[in-house]
PyMOL CGO cylinders between C-alpha atoms (Angstrom):
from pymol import cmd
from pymol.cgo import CYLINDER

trace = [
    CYLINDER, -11.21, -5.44, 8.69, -8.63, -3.97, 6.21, 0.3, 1, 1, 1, 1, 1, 1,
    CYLINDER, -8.63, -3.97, 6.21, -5.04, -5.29, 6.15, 0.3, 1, 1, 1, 1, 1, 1,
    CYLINDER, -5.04, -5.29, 6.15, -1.92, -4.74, 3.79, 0.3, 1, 1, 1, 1, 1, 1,
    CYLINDER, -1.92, -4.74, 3.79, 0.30, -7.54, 2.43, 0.3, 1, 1, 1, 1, 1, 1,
    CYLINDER, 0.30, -7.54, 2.43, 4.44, -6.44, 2.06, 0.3, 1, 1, 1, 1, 1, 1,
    CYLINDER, 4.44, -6.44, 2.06, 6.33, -8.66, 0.90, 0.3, 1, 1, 1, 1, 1, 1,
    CYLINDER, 6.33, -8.66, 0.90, 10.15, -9.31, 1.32, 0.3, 1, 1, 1, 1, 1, 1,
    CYLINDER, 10.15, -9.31, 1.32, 12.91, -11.33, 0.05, 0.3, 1, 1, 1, 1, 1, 1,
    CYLINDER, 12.91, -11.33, 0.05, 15.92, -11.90, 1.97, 0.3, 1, 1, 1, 1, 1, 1,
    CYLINDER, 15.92, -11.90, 1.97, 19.44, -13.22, 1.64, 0.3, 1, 1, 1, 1, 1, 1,
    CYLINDER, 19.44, -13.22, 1.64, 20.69, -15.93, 4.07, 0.3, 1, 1, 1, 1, 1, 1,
    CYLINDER, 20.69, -15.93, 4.07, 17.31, -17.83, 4.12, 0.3, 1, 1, 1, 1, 1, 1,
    CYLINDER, 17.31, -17.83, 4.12, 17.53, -21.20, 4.00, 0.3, 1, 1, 1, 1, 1, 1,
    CYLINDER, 17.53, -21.20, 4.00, 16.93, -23.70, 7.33, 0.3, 1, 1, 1, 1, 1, 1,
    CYLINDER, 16.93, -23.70, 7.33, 13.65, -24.16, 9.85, 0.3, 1, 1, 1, 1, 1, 1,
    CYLINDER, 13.65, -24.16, 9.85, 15.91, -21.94, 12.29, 0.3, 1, 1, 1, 1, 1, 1,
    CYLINDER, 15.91, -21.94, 12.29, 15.97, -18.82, 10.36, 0.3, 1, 1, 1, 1, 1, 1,
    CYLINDER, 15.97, -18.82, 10.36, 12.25, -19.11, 9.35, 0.3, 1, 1, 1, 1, 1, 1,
    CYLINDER, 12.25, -19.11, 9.35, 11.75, -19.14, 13.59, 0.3, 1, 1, 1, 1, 1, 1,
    CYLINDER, 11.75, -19.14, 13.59, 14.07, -16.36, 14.00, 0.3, 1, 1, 1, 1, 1, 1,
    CYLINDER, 14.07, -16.36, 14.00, 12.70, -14.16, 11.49, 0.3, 1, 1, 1, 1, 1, 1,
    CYLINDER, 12.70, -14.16, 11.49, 8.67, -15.03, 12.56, 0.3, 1, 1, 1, 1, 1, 1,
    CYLINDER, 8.67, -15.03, 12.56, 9.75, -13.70, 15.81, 0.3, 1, 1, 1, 1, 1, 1,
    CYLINDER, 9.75, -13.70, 15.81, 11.67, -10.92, 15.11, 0.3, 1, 1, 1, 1, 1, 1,
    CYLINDER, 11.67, -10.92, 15.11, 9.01, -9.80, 12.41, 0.3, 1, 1, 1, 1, 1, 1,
    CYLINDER, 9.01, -9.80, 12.41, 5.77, -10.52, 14.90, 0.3, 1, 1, 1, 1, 1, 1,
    CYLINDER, 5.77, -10.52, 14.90, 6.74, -7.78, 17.25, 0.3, 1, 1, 1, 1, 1, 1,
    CYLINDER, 6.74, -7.78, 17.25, 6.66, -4.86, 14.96, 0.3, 1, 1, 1, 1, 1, 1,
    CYLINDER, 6.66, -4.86, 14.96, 3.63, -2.89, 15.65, 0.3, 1, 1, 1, 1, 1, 1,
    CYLINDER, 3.63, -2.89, 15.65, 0.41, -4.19, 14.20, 0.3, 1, 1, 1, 1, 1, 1,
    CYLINDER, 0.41, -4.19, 14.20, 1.40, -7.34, 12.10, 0.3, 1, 1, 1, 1, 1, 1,
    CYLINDER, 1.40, -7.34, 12.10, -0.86, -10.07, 12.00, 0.3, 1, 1, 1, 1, 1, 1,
    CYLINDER, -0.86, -10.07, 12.00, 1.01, -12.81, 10.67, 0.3, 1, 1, 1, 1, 1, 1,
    CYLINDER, 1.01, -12.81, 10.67, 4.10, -14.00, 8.77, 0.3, 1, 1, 1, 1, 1, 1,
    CYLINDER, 4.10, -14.00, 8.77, 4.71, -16.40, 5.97, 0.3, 1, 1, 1, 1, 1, 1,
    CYLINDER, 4.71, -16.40, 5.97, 8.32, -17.56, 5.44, 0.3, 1, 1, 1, 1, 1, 1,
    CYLINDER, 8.32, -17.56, 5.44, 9.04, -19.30, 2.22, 0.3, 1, 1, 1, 1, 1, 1,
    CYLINDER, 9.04, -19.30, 2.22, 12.63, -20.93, 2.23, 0.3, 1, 1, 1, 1, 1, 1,
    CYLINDER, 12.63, -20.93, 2.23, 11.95, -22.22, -1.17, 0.3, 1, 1, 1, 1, 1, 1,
    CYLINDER, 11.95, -22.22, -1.17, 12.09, -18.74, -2.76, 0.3, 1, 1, 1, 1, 1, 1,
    CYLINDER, 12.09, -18.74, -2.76, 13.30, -16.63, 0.70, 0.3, 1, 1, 1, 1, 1, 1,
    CYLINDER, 13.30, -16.63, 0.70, 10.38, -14.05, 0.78, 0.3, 1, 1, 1, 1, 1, 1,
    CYLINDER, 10.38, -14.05, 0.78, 8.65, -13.38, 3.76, 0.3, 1, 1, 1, 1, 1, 1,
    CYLINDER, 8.65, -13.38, 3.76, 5.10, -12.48, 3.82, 0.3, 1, 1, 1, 1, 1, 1,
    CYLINDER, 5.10, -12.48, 3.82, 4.25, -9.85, 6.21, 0.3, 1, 1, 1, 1, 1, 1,
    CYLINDER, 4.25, -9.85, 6.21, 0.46, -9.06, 7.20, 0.3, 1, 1, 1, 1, 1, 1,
    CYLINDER, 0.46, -9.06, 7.20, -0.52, -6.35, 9.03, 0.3, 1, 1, 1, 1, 1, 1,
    CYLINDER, -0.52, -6.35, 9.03, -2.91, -3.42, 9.93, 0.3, 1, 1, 1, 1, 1, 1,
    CYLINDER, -2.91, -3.42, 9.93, -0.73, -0.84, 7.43, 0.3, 1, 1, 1, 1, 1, 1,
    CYLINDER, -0.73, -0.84, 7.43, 1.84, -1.61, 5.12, 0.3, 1, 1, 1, 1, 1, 1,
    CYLINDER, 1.84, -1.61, 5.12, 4.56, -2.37, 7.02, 0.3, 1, 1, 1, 1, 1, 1,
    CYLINDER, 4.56, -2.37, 7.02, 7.89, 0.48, 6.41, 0.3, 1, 1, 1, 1, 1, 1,
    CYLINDER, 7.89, 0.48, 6.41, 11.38, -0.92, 4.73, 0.3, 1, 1, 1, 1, 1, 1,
    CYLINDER, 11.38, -0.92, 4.73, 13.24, 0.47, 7.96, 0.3, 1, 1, 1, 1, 1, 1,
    CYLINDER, 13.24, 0.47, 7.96, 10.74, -1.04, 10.34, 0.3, 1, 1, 1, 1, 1, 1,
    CYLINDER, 10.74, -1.04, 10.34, 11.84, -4.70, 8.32, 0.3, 1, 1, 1, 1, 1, 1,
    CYLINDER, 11.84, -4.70, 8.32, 15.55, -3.68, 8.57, 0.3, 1, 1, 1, 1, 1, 1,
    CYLINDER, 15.55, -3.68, 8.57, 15.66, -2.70, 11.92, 0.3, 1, 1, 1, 1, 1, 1,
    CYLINDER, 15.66, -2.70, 11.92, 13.46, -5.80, 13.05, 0.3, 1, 1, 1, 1, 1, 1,
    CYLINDER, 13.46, -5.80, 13.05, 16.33, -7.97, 11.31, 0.3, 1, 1, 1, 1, 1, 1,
    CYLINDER, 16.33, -7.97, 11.31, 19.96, -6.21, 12.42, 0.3, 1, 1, 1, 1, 1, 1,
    CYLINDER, 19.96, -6.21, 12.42, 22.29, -8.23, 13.87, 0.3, 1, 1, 1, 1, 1, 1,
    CYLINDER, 22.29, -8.23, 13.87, 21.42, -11.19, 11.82, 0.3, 1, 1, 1, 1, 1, 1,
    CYLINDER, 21.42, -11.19, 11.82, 22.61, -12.86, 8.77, 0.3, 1, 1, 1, 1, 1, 1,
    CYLINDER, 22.61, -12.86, 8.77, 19.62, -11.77, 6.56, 0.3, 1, 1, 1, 1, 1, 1,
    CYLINDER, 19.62, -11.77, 6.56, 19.86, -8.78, 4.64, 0.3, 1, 1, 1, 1, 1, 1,
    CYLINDER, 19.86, -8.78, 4.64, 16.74, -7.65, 2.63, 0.3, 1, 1, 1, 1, 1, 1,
    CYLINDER, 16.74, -7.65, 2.63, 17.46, -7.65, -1.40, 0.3, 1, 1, 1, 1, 1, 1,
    CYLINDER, 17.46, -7.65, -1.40, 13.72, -7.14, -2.02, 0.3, 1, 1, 1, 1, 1, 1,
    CYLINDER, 13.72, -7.14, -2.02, 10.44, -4.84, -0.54, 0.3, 1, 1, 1, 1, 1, 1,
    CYLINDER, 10.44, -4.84, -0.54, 6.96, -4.35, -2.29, 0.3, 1, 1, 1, 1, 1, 1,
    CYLINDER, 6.96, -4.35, -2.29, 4.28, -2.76, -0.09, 0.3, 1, 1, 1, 1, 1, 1,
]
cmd.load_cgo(trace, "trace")
């Protein structure tokens, strides 16, 4: 089974409650498999089916306190 890796870095990452709040958010978008938070450098791992879109991220994340400042698919 095939799967692509995106990777994000965020601003306003840095406690155990924003890595919850951003597995959540993040697990509902359509075919992701997991997610890998990293406070230590704020990226987010994403895996899924197919790469996952910047505006898929973005919307997943409005009306929260993390803004993405990085996206490689």
């Amino acid at each position: 089974m095939e799967h692509t890796i995106t990777t994000v870095k965020l601003s306003g990452l840095s406690c155990e409650a924003c890595r919850k709040i951003i597995e959540k958010r993040l697990q509902k978008l359509p075919e992701v498999m997991s997610v890998d938070v990293s406070l230590e450098n704020s990226t987010v791992v994403i895996t899924a089916m197919r790469g996952v879109p910047l505006d898929e991220v973005i919307e997943a994340l409005k009306d929260t306190d993390f803004r993405v400042i990085g996206f490689a698919n």
